[in-house]
LOFIRO-630051 format. One line per 3 residues: number of its first residue (from 1); their letters; for each residue x, y, z of N, C-alpha, C. Coordinates in steps of 0.05 Angstrom, whole numbers. Each point is the difference from the previous one (the first is absolute). Layout:
<rs>
NUM) a) X,Y,Z,X,Y,Z,X,Y,Z  ...
</rs>
This chain:
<rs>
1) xxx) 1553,449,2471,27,-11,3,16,4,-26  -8,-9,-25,10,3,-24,12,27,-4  -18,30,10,0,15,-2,26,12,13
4) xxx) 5,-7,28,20,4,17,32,-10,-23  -11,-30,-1,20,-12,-11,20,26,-28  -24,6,-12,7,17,-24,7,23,13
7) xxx) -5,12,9,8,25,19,29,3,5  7,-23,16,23,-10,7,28,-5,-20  -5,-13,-29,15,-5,-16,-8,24,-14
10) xxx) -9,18,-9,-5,22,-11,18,21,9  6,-6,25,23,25,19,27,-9,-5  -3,-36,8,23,-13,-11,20,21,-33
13) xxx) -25,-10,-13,13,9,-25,1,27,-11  -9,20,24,15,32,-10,19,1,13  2,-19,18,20,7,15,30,-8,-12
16) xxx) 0,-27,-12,17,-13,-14,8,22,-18  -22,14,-13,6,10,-31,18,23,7  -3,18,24,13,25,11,19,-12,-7
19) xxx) 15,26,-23,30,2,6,14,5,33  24,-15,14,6,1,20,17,27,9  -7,11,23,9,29,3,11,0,28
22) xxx) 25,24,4,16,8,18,-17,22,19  -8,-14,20,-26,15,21,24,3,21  7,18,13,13,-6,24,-9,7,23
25) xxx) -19,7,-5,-33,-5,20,-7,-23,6  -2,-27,-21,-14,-19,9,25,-17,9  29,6,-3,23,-12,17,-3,6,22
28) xxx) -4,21,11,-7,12,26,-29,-16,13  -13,-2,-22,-30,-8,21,9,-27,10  14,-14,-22,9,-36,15,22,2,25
31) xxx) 9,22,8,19,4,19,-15,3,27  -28,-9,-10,-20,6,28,-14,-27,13  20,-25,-21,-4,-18,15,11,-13,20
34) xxx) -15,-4,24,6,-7,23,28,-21,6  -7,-22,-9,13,-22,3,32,-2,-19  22,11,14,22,2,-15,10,-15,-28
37) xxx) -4,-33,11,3,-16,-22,-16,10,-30  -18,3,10,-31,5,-27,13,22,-15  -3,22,19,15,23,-6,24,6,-15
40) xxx) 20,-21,11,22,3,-23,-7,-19,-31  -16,-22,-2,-7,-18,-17,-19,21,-13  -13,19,2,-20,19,-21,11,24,-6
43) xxx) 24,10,14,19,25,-5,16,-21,-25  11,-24,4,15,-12,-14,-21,1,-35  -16,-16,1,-16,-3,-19,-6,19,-14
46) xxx) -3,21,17,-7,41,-19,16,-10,-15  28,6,15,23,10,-18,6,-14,-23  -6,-28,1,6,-20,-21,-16,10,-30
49) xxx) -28,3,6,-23,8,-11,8,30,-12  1,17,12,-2,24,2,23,22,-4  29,-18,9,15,18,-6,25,17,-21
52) xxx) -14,-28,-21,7,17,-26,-11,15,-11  -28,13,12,-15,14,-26,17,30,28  12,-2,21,5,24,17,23,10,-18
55) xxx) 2,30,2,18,22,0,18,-6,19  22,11,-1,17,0,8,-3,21,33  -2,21,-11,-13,10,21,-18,-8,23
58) xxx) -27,-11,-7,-22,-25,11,21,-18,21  14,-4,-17,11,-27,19,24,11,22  4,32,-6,22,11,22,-8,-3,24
61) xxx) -37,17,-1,-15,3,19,-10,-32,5  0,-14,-10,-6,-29,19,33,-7,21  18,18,-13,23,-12,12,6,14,20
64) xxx) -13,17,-1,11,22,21,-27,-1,21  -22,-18,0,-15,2,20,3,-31,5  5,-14,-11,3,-35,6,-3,-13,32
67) xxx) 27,18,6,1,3,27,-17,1,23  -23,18,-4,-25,12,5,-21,-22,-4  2,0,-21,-38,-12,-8,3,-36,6
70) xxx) 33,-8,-10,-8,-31,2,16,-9,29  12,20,22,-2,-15,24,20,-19,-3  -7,-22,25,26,-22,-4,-4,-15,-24
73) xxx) -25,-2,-18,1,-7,-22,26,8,-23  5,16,3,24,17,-23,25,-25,7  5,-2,-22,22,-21,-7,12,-2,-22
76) xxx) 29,-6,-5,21,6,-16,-24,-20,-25  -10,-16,-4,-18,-2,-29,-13,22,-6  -17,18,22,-10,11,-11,15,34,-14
79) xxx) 19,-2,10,28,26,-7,10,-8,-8  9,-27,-27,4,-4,-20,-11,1,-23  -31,-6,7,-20,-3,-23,-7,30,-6
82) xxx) 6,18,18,2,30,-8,18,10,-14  24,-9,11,30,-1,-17,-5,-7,-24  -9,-19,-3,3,-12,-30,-23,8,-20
85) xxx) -25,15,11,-26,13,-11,19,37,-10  9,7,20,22,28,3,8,-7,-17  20,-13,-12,27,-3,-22,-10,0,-23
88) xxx) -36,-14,1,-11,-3,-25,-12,18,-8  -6,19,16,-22,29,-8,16,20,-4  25,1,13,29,15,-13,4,-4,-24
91) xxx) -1,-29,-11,18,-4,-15,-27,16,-25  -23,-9,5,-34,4,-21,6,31,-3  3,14,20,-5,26,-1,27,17,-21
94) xxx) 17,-12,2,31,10,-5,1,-1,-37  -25,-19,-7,4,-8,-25,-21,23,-14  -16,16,19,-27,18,-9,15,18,-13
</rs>
């Protein structure tokens, strides 16, 4: 049990340590959850998490499939919080 226990907080804490990264693969894999509500509440949470470390680009293609992957889930929060991830990876990139 101890062993499990350590196992467990051991994953915890590489996982913590990962710098946080723009996958738009694993946006896509949460678009495969069933239950709409859930579905927009873990599309929501990516983006919170996730969508400043995205390119500008990254986040076209979330915008341009949104439609697609999150279903009746897609909602003007979640095409804001793109808007406002967009304006900021414009603005990151414009300064390179």
């Amino acid at each position: 049990m101890r062993w499990l226990a350590l196992a467990l907080l051991s994953t915890a804490m590489l996982v913590a340590a990962q710098q946080k990264q723009c996958i738009v693969s694993d946006f896509y894999a949460v678009s495969w959850i069933g239950e709409p509500t859930m579905r927009h509440m873990q599309l929501s949470m990516w983006l919170t998490t996730n969508g400043g470390n995205c390119t500008a680009e990254q986040l076209l293609v979330i915008w341009n499939n949104l439609a697609m992957w999150a279903g009746v889930a897609d909602s003007a929060e979640l095409r804001g919080k793109l808007l406002y991830f967009f304006a900021r990876a414009r603005e990151r990139e414009e300064k390179k």
